[in-house]
C-alpha positions in Angstrom: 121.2 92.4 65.2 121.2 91.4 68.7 122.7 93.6 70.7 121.5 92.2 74.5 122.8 88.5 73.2 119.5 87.2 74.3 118.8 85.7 70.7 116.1 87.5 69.8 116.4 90.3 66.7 116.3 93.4 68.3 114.1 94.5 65.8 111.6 92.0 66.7 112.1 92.8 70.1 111.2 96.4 70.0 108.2 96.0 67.6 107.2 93.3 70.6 107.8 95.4 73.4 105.8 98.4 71.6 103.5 96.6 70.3 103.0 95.3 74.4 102.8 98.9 75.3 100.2 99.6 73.4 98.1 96.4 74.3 99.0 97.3 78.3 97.3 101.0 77.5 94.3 99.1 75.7 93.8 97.0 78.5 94.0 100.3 81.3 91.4 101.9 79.2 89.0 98.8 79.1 89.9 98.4 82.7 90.1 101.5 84.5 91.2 99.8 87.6 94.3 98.3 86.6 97.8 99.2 86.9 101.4 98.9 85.0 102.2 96.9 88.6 99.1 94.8 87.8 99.9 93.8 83.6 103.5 93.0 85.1 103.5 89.4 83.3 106.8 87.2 84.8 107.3 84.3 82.4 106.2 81.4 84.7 103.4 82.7 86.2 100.7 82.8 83.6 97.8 81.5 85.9 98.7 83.8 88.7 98.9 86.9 86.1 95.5 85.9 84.9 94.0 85.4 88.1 95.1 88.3 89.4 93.6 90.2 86.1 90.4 88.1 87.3 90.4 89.4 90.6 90.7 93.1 89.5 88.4 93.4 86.4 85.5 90.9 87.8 86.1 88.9 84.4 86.1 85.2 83.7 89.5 84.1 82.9 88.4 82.8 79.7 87.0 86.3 78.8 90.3 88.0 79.9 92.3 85.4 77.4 89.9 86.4 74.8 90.5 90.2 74.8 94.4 89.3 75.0 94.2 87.1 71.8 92.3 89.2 70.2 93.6 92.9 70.8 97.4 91.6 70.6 
């Protein structure tokens, strides 16, 4: 079912958007530092959310991208 008409199963969107929670909690614990504001990610700006997860943690990029693929 699709009940926002934005064509994606709702189903699949919840489990996506939980599942996006729980990475976003991951990521505060392995990064005390960061905030909900800060793992805000706007579809668009990929290279500005990483740099500003750079910025914050002290982490290459390629080290941030890492964690990501590999916790979510």
């Amino acid at each position: 079912m699709d009940l926002n008409n934005n064509g994606i199963d709702d189903q699949s969107e919840l489990k996506a958007r939980g599942n996006w929670n729980q990475v976003k909690g991951e990521a505060k614990q392995k990064w005390g530092n960061l905030t909900d504001d800060d793992l805000d990610y706007e579809d668009g700006k990929q290279d500005e959310w990483y740099g500003r997860l750079q910025e914050k943690t002290g982490h290459a990029v390629e080290d941030i991208k890492t964690w990501f693929n590999r916790t979510f």
